[in-house]
N, C-alpha and C positions, 0 to 999 in steps of 0.2 A: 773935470771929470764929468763925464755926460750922466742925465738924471733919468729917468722915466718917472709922470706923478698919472698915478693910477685912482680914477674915480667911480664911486658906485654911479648905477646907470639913473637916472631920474625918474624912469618909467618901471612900472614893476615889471620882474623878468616873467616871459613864459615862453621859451625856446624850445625848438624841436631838435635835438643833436642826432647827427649821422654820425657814432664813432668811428675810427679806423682800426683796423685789424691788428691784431698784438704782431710787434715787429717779433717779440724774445720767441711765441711759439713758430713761427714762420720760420725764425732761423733755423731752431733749431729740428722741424719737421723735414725741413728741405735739404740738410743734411745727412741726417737717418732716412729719408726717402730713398739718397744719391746712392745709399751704402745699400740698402735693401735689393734694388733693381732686379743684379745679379744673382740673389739668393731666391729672392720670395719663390713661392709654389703658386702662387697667382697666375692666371694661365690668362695671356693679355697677347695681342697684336704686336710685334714689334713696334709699329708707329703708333702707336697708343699707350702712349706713357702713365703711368701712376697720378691720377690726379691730386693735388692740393688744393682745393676750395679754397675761393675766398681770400688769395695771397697779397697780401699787400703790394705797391705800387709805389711806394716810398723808397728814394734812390738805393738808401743800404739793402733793402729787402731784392729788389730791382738787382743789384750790381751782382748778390750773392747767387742768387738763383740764371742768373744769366752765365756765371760763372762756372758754378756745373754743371749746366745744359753744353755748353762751349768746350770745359776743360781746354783753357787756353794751356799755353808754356808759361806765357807770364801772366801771371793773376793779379791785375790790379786794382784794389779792394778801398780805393779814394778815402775816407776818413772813417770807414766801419770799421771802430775796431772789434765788434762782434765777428766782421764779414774775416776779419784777416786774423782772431784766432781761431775760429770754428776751423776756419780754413788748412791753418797751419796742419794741424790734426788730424783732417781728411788727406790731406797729400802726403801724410807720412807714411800711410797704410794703402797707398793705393801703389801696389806691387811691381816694379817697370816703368813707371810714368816719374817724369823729372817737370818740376812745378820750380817757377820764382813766385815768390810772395813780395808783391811790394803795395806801394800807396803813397797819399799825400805825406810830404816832408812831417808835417806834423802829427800823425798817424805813428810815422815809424819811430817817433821821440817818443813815443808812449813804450809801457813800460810790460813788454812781452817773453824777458827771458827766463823768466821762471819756468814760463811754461816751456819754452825748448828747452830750459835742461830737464826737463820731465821727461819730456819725448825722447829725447839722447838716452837718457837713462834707461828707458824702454827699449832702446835699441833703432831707435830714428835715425837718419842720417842728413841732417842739418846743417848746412854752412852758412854764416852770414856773409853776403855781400853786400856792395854799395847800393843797390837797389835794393837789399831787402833781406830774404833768407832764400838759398838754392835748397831743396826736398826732395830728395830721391827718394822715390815709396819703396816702401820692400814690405814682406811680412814680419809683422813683429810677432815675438814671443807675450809680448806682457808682463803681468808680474805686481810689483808695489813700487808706491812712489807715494810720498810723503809733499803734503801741499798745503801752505798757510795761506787762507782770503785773503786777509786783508787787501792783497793786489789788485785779488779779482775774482768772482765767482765763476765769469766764462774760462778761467784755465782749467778748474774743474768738470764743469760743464765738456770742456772740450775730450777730455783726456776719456770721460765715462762714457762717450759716445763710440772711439773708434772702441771700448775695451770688445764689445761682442764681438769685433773683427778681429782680435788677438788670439792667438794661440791657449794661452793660458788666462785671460780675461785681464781685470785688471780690478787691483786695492786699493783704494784713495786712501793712506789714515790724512783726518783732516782736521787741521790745527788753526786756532783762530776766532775769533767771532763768528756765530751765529746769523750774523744778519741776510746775509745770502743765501741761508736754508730755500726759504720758498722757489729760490730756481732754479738748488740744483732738486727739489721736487719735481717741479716744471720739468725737467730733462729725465727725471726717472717716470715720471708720467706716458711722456712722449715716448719715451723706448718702449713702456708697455704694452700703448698704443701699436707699434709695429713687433709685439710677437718678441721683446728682448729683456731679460731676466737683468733685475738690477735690486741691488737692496742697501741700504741703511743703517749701519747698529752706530750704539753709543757706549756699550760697554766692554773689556773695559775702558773702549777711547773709542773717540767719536773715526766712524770712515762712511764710505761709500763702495760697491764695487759692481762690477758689471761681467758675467759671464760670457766664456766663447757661446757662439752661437747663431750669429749673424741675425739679420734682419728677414721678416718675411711681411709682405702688403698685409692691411688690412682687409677685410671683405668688402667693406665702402671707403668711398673716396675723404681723405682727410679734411676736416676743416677747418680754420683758422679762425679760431674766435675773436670776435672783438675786443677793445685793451682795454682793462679793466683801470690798467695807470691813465689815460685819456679822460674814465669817467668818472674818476675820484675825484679831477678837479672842478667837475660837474656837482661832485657829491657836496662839495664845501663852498662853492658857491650855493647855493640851498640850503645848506645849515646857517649861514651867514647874514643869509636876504630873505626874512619873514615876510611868508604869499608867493615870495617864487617856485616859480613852477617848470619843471623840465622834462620832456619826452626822449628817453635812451632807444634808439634803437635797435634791434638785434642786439641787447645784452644778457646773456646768459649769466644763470645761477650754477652753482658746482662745476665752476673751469678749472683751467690750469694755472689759472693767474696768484700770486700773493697778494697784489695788490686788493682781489676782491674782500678782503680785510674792512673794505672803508663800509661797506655795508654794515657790520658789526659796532666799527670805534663809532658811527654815526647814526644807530638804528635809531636812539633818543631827539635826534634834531630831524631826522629826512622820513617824511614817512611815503613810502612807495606804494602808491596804489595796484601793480597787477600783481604783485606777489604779495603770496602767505607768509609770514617771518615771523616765528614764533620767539624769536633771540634766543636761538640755539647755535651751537658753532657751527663751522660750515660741515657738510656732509661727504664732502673730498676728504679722502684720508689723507692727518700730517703724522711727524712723528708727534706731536705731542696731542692729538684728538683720537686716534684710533688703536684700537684692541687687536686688531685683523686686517689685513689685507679686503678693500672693498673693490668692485668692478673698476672704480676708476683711477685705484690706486696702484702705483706701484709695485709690484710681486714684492715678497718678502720685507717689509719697513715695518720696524721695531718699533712702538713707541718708548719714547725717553720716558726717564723715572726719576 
């Protein structure tokens, strides 16, 4: 069995890092971007698209976004399986348009049908074939639909994004571990961002849901923060190697990220010199830090009790 033996450096560290752009908010920005187009009240040129700052260049970000610039017939989404279930999701609501879903052999072994029978249940019209899934878009009605994580937090993800496109929105109740909270924030954040009503409760059972309403641009162009998972592993080498020293680039304080978390579990070992940290929690509203709905939170999120 092949080994890999991992040694500290000799020399003390003092690195300048270039992060790379969060792939999770890219995806999911450039999905509600695709959906907005047609709705927003933003009064743009035809050839002058909605910008996305900043978008990453990494093949899944790459394949997705090239995908609905294109809106091929067949969408082949190589080993993303972000890129091919955001996907799935978007071509079930895209009204007259017939999509195949496919990708690398090992991609389509991964384990996606929870979330079509969600969409089915919605009123999707899904067949699987040998290459993949056929998607006939139609309008759906929406409605409820009952979803356990542990699979995957993108089926939810997926499902809260077409709801503003539905008729009657959509209800996640959502069963499961917690651990995926922070992204489906991340996705009630980013709908925010584009003008779309989404909210959170916990009692008396935990959901999610997202109102009819469609999507409208924001007034500036969006843009893609740096990955805060990228700098975490930044953060702990530093806590690890006393005297090391390391330069973040373009890392921003109150994102959409969970991961920025590592700031907090590591304030006692990493001390940052351009920012103030008083060790307070972050200033993004979650469900379990905030009272109220803040600018950069979510419309209507409940804190838990």
């Amino acid at each position: 069995m092949p080994s890999i033996t991992v040694r500290k450096p000799a020399d003390r560290i003092n690195m300048l890092v270039a992060l790379p752009r969060s792939k999770s908010v890219a995806a999911r920005a450039a999905i509600i971007a695709s959906m907005a187009v047609p709705l927003g009240p933003r009064k743009m040129d035809e050839d002058e698209p909605f910008e996305l700052k900043d978008f990453p260049t990494g093949d899944d970000s790459a394949t997705l976004k090239r995908l609905l610039d294109e809106r091929p017939h067949v969408m082949h989404c190589g080993m993303g399986g972000t890129t091919f279930r955001f996907l799935l999701a978007w071509a079930a609501i895209r009204d007259g348009e017939e999509h195949i879903l496919t990708g690398d052999a090992r991609l389509l072994e991964r384990p996606h049908q929870a979330l079509v029978d969600a969409l089915r249940q919605l009123g999707a019209d899904i067949e699987q074939v040998p290459e993949g899934y056929r998607v006939r878009g139609r309008k759906l009605a929406g409605g409820e639909v009952t979803m356990d994580t542990p699979a995957s937090s993108q089926f939810i993800s997926a499902l809260m994004m077409i709801g503003p496109m539905m008729e009657n929105g959509i209800l996640i109740h959502w069963h499961g571990p917690r651990l995926s909270e922070p992204y489906i924030m991340m996705t009630m954040i980013i709908m925010k961002q584009f003008n779309a009503d989404s909210s959170m409760g916990f009692q008396p059972h935990r959901h999610v849901a997202a109102e009819n309403g469609g999507y409208s641009f924001p007034e500036e162009p969006f843009s893609i923060p740096t990955d805060w998972s990228a700098a975490s592993f930044i953060y702990q080498i530093i806590a690890t190697a006393p005297g090391a020293r390391a330069t973040l680039n373009h890392l921003d304080q109150d994102s959409f990220q969970g991961d920025e978390a590592i700031r907090y579990l590591l304030k006692d070992e990493v001390e940052t010199a351009d920012w103030v940290d008083d060790g307070s929690v972050p200033t993004r509203c979650t469900p379990r830090s905030c009272t109220a709905p803040c600018a950069r939170c979510a419309k209507g999120s409940t804190p838990s009790t």
